[in-house]
OpenMM code with the backbone's topology and positions (N, CA, C; nanometers):
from openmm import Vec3, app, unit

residues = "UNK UNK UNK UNK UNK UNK UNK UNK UNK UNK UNK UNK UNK UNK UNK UNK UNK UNK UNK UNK UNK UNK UNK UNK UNK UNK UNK UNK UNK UNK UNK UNK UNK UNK UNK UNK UNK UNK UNK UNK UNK UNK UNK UNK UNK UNK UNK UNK UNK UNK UNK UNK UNK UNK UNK UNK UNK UNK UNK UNK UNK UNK UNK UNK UNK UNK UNK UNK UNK UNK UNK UNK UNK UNK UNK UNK UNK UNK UNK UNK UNK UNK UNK UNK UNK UNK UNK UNK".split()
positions = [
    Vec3(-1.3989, -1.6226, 0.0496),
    Vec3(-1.4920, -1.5173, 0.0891),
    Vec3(-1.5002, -1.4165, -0.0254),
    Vec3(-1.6173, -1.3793, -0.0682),
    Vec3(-1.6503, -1.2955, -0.1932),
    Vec3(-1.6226, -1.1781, -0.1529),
    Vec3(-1.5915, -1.0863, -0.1990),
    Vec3(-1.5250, -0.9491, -0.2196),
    Vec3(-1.6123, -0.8629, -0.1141),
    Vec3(-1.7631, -0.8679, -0.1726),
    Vec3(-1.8206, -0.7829, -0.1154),
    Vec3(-1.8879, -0.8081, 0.0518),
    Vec3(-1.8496, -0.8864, 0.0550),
    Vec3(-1.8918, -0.9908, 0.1927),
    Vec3(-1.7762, -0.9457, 0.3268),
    Vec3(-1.6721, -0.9099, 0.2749),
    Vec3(-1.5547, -0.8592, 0.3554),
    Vec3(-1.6101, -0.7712, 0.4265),
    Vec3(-1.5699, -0.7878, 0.5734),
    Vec3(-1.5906, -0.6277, 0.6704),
    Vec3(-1.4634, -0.5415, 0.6314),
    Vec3(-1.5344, -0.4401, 0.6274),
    Vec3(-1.4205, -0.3185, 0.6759),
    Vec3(-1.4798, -0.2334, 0.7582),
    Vec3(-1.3035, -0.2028, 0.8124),
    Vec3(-1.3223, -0.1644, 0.9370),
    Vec3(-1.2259, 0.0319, 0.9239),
    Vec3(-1.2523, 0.1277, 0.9903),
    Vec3(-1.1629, 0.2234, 0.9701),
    Vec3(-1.1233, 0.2285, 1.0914),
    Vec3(-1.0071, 0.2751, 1.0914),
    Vec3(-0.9513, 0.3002, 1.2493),
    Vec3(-0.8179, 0.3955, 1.2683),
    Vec3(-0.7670, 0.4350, 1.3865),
    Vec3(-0.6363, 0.5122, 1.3581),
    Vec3(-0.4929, 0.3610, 1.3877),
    Vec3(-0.3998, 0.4138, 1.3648),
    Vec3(-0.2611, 0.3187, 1.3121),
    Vec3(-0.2374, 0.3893, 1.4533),
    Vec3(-0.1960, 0.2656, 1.5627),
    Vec3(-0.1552, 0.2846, 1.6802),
    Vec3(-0.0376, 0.2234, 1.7265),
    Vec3(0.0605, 0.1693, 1.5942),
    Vec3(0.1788, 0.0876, 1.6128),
    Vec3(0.2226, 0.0389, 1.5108),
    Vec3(0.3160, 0.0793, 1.4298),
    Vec3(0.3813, 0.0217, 1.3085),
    Vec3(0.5234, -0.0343, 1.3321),
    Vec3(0.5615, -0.0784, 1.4365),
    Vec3(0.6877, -0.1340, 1.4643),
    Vec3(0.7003, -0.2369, 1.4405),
    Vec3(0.6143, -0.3370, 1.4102),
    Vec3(0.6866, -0.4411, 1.3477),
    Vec3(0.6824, -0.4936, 1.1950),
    Vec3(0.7581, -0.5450, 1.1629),
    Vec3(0.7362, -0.6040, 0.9738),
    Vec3(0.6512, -0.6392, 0.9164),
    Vec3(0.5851, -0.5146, 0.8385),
    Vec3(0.4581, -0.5860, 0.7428),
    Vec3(0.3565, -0.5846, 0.8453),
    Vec3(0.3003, -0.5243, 0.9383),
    Vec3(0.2124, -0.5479, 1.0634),
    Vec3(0.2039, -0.4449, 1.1286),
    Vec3(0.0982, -0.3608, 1.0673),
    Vec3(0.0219, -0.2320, 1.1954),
    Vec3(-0.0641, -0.2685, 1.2782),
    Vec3(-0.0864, -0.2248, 1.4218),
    Vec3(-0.1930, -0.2515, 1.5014),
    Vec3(-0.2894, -0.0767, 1.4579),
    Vec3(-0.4422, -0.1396, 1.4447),
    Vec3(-0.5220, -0.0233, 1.4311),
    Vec3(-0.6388, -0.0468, 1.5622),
    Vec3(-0.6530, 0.1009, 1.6238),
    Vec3(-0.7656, 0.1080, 1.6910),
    Vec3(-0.8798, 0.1270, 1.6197),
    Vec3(-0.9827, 0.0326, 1.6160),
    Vec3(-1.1246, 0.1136, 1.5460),
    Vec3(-1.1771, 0.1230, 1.7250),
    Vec3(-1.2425, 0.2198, 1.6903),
    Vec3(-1.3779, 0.3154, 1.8180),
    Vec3(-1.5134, 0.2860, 1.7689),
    Vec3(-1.6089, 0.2214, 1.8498),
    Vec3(-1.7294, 0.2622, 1.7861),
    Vec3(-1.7760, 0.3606, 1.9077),
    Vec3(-1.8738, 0.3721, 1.9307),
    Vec3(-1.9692, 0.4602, 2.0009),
    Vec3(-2.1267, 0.3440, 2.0458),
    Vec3(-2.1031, 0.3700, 2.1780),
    Vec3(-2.2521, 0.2630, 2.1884),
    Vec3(-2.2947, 0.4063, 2.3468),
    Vec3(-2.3935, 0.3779, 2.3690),
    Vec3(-2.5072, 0.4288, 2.4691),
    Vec3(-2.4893, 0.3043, 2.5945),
    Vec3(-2.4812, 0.3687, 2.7347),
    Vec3(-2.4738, 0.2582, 2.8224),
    Vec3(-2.6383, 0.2224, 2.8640),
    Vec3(-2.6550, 0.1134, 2.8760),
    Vec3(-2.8209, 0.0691, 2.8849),
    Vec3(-2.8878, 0.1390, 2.9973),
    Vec3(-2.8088, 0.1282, 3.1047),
    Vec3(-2.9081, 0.1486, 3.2122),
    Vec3(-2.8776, 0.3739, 3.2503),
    Vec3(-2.7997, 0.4270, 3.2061),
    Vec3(-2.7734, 0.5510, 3.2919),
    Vec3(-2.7530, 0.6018, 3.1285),
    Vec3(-2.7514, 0.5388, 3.0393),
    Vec3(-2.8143, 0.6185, 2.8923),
    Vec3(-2.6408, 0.6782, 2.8477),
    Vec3(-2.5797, 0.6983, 2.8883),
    Vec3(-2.4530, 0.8199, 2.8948),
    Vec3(-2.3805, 0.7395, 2.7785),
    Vec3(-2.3269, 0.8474, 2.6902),
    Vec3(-2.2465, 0.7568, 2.5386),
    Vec3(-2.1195, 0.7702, 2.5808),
    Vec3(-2.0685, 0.6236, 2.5593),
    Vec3(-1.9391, 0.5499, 2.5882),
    Vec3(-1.8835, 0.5052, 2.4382),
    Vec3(-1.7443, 0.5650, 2.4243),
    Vec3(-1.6377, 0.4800, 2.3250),
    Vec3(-1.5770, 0.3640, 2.3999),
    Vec3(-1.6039, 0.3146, 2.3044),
    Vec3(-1.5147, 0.1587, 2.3108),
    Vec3(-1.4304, 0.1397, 2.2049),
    Vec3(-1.3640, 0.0711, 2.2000),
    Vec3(-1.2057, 0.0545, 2.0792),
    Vec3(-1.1752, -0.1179, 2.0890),
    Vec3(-1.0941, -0.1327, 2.0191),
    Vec3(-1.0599, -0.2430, 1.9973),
    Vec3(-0.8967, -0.2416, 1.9164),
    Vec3(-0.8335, -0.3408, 1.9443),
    Vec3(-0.6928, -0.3181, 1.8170),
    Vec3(-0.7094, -0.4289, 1.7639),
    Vec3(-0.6708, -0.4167, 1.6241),
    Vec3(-0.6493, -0.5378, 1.5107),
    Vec3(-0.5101, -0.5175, 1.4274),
    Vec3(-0.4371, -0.6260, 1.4388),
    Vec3(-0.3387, -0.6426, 1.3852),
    Vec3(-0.3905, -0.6668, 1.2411),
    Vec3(-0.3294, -0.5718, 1.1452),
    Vec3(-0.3654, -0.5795, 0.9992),
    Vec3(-0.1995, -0.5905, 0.9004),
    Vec3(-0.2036, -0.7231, 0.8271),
    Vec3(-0.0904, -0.6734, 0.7458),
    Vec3(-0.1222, -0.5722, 0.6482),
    Vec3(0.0324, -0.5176, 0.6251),
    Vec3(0.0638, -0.4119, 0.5663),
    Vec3(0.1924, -0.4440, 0.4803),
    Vec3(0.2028, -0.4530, 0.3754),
    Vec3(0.2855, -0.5438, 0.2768),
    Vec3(0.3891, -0.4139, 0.2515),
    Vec3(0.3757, -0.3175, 0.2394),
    Vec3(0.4549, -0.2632, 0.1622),
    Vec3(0.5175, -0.0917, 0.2841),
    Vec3(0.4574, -0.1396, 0.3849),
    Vec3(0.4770, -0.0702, 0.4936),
    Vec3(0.4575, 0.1233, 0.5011),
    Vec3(0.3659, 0.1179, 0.3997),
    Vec3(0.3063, 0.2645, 0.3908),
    Vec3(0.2585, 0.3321, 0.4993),
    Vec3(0.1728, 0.2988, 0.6040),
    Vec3(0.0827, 0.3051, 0.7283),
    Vec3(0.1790, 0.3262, 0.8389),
    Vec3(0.2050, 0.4714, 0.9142),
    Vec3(0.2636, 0.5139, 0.9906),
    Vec3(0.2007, 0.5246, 1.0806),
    Vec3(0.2343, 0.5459, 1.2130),
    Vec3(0.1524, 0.6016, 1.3553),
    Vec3(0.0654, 0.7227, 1.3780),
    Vec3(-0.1003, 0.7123, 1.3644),
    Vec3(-0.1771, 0.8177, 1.3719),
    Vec3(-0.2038, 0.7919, 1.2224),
    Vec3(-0.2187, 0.7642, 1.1250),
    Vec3(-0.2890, 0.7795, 1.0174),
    Vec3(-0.3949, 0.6842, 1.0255),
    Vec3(-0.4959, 0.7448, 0.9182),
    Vec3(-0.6537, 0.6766, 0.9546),
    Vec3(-0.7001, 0.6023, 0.8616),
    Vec3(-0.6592, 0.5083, 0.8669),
    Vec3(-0.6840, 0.3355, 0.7397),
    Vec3(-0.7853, 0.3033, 0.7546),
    Vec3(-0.8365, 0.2223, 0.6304),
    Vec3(-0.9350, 0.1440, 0.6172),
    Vec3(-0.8547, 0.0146, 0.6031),
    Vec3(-0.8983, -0.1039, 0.7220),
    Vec3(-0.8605, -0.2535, 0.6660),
    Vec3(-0.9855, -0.3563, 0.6199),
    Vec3(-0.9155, -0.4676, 0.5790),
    Vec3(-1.0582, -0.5457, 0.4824),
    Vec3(-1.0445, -0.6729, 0.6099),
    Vec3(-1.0874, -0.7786, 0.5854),
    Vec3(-1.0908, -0.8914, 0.6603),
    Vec3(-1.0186, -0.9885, 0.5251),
    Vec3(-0.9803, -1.0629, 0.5859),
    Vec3(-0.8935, -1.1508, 0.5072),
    Vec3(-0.9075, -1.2762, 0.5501),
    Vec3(-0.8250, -1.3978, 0.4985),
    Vec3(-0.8198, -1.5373, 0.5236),
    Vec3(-0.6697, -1.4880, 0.6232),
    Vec3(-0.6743, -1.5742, 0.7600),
    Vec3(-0.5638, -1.6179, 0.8672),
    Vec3(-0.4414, -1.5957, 0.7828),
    Vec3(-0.3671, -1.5073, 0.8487),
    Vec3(-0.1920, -1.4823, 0.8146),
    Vec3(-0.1613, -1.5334, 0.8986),
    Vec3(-0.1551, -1.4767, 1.0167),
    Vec3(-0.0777, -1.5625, 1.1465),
    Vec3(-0.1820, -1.6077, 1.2306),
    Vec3(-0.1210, -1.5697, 1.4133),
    Vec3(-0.2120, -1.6171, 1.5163),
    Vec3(-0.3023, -1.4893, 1.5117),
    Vec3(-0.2596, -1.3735, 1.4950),
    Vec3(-0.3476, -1.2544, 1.5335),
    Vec3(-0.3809, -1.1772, 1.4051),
    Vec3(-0.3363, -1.1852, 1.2937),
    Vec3(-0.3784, -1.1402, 1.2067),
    Vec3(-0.4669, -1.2303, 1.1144),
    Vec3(-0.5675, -1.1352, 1.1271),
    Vec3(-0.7273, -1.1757, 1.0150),
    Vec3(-0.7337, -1.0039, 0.9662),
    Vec3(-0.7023, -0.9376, 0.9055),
    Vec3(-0.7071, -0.7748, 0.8608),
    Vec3(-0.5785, -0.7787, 0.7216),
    Vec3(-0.6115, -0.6821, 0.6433),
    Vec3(-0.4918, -0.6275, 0.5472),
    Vec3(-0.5227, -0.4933, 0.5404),
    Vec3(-0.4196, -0.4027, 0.4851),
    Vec3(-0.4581, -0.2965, 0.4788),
    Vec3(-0.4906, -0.2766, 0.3064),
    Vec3(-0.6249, -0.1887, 0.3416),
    Vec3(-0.7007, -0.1718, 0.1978),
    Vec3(-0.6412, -0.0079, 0.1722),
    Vec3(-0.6600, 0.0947, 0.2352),
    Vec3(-0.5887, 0.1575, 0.1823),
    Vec3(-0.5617, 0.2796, 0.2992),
    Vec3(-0.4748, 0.4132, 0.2968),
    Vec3(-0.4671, 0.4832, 0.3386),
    Vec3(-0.5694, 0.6245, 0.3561),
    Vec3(-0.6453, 0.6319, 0.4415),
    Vec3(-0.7169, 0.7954, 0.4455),
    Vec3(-0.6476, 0.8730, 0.4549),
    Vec3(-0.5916, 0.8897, 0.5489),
    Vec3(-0.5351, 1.0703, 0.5923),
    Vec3(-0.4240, 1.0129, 0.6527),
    Vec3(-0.3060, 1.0964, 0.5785),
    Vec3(-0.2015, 1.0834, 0.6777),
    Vec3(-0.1652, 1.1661, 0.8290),
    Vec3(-0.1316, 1.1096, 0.8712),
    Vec3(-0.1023, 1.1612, 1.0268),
    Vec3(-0.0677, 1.2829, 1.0076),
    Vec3(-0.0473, 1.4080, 1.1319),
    Vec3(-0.0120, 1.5346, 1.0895),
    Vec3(0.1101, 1.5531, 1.1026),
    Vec3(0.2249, 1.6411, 1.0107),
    Vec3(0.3533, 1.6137, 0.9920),
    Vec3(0.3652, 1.4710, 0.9454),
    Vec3(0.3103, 1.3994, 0.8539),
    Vec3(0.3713, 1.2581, 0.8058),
    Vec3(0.3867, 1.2773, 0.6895),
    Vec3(0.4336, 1.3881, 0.5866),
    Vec3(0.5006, 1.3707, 0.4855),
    Vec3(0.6724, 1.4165, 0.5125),
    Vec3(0.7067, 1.3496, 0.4207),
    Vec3(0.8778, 1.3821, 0.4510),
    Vec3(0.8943, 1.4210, 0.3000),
] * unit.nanometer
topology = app.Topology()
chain = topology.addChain("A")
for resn in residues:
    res = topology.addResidue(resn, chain)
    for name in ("N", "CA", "C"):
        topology.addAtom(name, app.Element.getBySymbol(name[0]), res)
């Protein structure tokens, strides 16, 4: 898959407990058809994370990738904003 062809996705880091592997919520925003009223919807994607930078509440961008495991198709491309209080 060519570089620029990759989705990315931004989302907040809703679980870094396991090795090399954050779960991220992305939110979009859609309109409900019939009563019009705007609804978030979310989703989680397991994205590796190689070097385990990506803490709980910080707001990543991941790329799409070729199959790591059963649930991971994501890597992490890079860090936005760290969570509040996440420097040590």
């Amino acid at each position: 898959m060519s570089e620029e062809m990759r989705r990315r996705l931004t989302g907040v880091v809703v679980s870094d407990k396991m090795d090399k592997t954050i779960v991220v919520r992305v939110d979009r925003v859609m309109r409900h058809p019939v009563y019009k009223k705007v609804l978030t919807r979310g989703k989680n994607y397991s994205a590796h994370d190689e070097k385990g930078e990506a803490k709980a509440g910080d707001l990543v961008q991941i790329v799409e990738t070729s199959p790591m495991s059963r649930t991971k198709r994501f890597a992490l491309e890079q860090v936005l904003k760290k969570a509040h209080g996440g420097e040590q």
